[in-house]
C-alpha positions as CSV (number, residue, x, y, z in Angstrom):
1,X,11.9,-40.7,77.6
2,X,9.5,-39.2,80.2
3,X,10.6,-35.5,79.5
4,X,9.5,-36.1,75.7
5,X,6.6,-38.0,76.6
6,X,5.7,-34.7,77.8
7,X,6.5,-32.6,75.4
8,X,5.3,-34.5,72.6
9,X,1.9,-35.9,71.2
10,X,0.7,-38.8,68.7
11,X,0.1,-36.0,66.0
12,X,4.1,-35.5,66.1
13,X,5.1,-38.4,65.7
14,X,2.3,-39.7,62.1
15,X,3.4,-41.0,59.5
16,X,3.0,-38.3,56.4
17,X,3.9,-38.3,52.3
18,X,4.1,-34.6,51.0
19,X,2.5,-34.6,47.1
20,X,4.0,-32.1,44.9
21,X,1.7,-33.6,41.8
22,X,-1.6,-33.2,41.2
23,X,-1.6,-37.2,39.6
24,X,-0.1,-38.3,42.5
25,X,-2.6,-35.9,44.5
26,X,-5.2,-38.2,42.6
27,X,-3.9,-41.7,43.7
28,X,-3.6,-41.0,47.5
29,X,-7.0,-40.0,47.6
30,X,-7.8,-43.0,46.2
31,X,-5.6,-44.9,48.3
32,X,-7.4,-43.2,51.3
33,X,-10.6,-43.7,49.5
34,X,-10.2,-47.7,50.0
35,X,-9.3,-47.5,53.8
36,X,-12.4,-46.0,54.1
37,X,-14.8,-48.0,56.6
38,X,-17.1,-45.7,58.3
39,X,-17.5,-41.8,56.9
40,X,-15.4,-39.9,55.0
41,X,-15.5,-35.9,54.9
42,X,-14.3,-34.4,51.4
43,X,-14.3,-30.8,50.1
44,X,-12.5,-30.8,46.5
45,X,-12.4,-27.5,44.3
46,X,-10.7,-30.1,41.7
47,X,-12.8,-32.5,39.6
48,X,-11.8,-36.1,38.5
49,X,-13.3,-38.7,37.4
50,X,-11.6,-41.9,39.1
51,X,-12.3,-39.9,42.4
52,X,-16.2,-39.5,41.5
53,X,-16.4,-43.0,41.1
54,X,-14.7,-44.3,44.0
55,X,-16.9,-41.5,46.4
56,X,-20.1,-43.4,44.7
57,X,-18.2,-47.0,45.1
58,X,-17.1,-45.8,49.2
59,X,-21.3,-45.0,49.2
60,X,-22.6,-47.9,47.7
61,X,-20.4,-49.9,50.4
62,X,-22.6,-47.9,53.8
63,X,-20.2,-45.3,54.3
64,X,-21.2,-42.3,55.3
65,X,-20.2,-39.6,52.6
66,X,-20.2,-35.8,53.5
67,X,-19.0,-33.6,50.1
68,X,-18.3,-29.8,50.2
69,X,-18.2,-29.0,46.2
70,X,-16.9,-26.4,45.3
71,X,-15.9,-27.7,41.4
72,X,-17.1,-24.9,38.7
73,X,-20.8,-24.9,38.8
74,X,-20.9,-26.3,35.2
75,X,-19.0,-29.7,36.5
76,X,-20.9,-29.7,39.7
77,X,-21.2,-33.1,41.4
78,X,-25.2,-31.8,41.3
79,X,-25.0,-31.6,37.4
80,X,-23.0,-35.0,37.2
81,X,-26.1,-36.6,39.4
82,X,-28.4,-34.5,37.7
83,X,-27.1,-36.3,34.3
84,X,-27.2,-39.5,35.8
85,X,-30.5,-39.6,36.6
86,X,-31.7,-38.3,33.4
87,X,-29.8,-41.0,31.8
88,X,-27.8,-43.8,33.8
89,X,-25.9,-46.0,32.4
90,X,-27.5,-48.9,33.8
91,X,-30.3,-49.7,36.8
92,X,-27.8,-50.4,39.2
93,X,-26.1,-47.1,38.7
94,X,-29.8,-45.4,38.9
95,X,-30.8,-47.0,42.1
96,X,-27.6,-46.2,43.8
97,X,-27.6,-42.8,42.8
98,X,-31.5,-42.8,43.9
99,X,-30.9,-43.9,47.1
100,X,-27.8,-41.7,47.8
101,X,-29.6,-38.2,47.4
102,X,-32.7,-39.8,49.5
103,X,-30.2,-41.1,52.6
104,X,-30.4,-39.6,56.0
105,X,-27.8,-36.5,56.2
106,X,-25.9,-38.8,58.6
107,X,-25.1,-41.5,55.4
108,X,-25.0,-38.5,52.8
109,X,-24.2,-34.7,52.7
110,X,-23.5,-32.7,49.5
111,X,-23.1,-29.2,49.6
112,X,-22.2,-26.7,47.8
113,X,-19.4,-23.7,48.5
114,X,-18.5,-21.6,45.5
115,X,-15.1,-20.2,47.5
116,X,-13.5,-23.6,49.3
117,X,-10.3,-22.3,49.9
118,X,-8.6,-25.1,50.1
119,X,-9.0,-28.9,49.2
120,X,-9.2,-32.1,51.6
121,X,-10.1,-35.7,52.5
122,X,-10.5,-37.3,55.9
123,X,-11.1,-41.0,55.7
124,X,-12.7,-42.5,59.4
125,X,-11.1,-39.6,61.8
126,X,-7.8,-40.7,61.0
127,X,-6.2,-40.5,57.9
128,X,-6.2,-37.0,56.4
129,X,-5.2,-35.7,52.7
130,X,-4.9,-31.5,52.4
131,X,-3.9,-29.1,50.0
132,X,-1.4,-26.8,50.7
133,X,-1.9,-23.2,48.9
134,X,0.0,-21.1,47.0
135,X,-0.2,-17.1,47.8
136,X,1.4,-16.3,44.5
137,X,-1.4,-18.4,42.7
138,X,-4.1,-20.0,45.1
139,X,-6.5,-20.7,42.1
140,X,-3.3,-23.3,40.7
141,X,-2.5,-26.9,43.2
142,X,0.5,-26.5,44.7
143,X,1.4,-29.0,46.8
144,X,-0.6,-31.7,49.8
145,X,0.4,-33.4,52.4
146,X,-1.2,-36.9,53.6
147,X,-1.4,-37.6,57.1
148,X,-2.0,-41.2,57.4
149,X,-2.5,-42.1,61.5
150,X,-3.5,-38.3,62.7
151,X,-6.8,-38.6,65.1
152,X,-6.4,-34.9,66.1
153,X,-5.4,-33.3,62.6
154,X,-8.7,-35.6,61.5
155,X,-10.6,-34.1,63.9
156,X,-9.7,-30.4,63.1
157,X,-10.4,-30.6,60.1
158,X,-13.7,-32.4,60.4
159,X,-14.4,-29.0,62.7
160,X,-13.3,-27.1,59.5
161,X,-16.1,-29.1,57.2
162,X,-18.4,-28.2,59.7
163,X,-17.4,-24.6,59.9
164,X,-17.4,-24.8,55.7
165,X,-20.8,-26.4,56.0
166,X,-22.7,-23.6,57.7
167,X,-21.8,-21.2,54.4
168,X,-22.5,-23.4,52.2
169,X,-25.9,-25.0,50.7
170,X,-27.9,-27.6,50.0
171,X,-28.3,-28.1,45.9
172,X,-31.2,-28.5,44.4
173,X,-31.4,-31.9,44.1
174,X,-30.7,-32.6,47.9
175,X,-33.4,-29.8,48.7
176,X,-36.0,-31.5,46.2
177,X,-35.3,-35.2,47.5
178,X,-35.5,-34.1,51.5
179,X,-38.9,-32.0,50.7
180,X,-40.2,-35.7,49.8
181,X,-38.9,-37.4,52.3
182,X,-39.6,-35.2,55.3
183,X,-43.1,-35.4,57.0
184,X,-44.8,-31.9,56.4
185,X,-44.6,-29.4,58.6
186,X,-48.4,-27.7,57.6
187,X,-50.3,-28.9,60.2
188,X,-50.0,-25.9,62.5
């Protein structure tokens, strides 16, 4: 027991599904989605609509939600706010959406990365969804694996959004909603 205390970690020893379909890809980010209680960090080159929801649902709840988009620029999650606020479906969905792009950067990040290389979900530095890639066809889903009680895999890959983050940008809508919100800087 001591000699493979040594040898081995926590990280060995998760609990892990392996996806080989993009549906099923769907429902255990979802199923992450709902364990969600403090922050998640997502970067997604897919687009679906159950998913969008939920992200604005996991919001809506106080969670702090940091997106790396990187879906084709005519699906953009800016576009899909951009539409929303042009015409919501309702007041509620307005406000929400109003005070999303207007929260702090610690409750709400979007950016936007036109080459993500890879797609993945880490719901409150534990529980971790990734893609896997394909060399033969990296454009096409392959395969994921879900990591479900992984602190350290969490944490490397919160290192990779941040990594991600510093190529990436702001959209427009985030830029236009800070420029309102920040004090000016003109005084000097």
């Amino acid at each position: 027991n001591d000699s493979l205390n040594r040898m081995l970690n926590s990280t060995y020893l998760s609990s892990f599904f392996v996806i080989k379909d993009f549906n099923r890809l769907i429902i255990e980010v979802m199923r992450v989605l709902d364990n969600a209680q403090k922050n998640v960090y997502f970067a997604s080159r897919y687009h679906d609509s159950h998913v969008s929801t939920k992200l604005f649902e996991t919001f809506s709840k106080g969670i702090g939600l940091h997106i790396i988009d990187s879906t084709p620029e005519q699906i953009s999650l800016e576009k899909r706010i951009n539409a929303i606020i042009r015409k919501a479906p309702n007041r509620d969905t307005f406000r929400m959406i109003d005070k999303m792009i207007h929260a702090p950067s610690s409750k709400f990040e979007l950016l936007r990365l036109s080459d993500l290389p890879a797609s993945f979900i880490v719901v409150d530095e534990l529980q971790v969804v990734y893609e896997t890639i394909s060399h033969t066809n990296p454009q096409q889903f392959t395969s994921a694996l879900a990591c479900y009680d992984d602190a350290y895999l969490a944490q490397q890959f919160i290192n990779y959004f941040r990594i991600l983050s510093e190529k990436a940008r702001a959209p427009q809508i985030i830029q236009a909603a800070e420029s309102k919100t920040l004090p000016s800087n003109r005084t000097k």
